[in-house]
C-alpha positions as semicolon CSV with decimal commas, in nm:
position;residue;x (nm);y (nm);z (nm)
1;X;0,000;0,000;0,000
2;X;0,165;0,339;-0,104
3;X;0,086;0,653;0,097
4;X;-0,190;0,762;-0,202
5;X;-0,383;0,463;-0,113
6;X;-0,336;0,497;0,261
7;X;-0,494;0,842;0,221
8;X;-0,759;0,710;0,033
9;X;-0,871;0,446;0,267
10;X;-0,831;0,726;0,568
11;X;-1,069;0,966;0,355
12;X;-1,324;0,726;0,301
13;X;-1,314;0,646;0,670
14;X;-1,372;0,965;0,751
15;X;-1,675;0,952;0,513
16;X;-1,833;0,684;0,663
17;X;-1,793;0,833;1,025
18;X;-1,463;0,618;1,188
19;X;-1,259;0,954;1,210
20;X;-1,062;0,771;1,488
21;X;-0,978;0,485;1,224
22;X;-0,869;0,741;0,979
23;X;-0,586;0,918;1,258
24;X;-0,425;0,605;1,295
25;X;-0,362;0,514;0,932
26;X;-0,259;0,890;0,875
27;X;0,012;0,844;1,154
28;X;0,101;0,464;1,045
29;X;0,458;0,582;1,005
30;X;0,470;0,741;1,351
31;X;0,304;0,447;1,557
32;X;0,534;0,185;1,361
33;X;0,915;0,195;1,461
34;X;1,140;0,130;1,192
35;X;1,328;-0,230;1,337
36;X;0,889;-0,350;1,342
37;X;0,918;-0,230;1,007
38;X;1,160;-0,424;0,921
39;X;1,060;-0,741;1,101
40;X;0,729;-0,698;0,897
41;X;0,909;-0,722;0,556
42;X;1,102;-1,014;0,673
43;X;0,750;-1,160;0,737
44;X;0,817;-1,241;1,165
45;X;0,432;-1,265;1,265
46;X;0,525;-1,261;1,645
47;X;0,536;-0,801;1,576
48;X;0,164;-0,828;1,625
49;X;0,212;-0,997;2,016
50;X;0,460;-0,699;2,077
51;X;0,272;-0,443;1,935
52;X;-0,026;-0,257;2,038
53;X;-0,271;-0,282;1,707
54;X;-0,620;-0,183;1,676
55;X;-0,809;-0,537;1,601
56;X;-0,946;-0,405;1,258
57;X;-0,558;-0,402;1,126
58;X;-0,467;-0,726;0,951
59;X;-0,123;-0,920;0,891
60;X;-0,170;-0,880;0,546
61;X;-0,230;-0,471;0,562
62;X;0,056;-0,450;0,765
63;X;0,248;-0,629;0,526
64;X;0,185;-0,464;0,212
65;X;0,251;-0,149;0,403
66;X;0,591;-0,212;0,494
67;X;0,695;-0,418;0,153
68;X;0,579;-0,092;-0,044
69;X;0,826;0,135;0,169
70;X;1,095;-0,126;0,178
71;X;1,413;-0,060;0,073
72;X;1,524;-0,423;-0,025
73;X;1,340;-0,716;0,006
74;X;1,476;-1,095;0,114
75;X;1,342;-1,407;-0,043
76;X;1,238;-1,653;0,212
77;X;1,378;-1,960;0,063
78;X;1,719;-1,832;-0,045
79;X;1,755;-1,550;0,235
80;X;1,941;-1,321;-0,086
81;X;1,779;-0,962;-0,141
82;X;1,551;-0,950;-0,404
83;X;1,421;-0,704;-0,711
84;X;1,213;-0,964;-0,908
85;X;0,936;-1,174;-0,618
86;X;0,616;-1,322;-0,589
87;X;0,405;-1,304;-0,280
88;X;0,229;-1,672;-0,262
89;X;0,050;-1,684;0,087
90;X;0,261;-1,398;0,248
91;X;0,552;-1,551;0,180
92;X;0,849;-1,401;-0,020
93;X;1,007;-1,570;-0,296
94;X;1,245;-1,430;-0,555
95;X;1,169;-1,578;-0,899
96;X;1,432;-1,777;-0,927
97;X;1,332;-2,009;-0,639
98;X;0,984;-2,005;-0,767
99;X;1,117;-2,127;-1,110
100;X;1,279;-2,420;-0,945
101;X;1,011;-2,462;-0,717
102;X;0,769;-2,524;-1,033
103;X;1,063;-2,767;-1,204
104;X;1,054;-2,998;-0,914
């Protein structure tokens, strides 16, 4: 999620009355530290026990949030940073992994 459609999503919460909904996306960057941030993009589920999240935000939200502002990304299987991957079940994989993942 880039910060156009963050601002979206916050504007049409406002429209539909959940103003308090719409703060907290608007000051995502503030309420997430950076190291969370990167734990995110490396996919370590056990940031939403150590955080304090509203119940409405999902894994998958957070996810795309911090993969869009990521610098580099690492591919799950091979652990080398990344350009080219595929998301398959919020998991990372560079291409060529999935390419020999599909020869096998």
């Amino acid at each position: 999620m880039d910060k156009k459609q963050i601002e979206e999503m916050a504007m049409k919460l406002q429209r539909t009355g959940q103003s308090d909904r719409a703060r907290w996306l608007q000051t995502i960057d503030q309420k997430i530290p950076a190291l969370f941030k990167k734990r995110i993009v490396e996919n370590d589920k056990s940031v939403l026990r150590e955080l304090i999240m509203p119940s409405w935000i999902t894994w998958e939200f957070l996810r795309d949030w911090a993969l869009d502002d990521a610098e580099e990304v690492r591919c799950s299987s091979c652990g080398l940073v990344t350009e080219n991957f595929t998301n398959f079940k919020n998991i990372t994989i560079c291409n060529e992994c999935l390419e020999s993942l599909r020869k096998m």
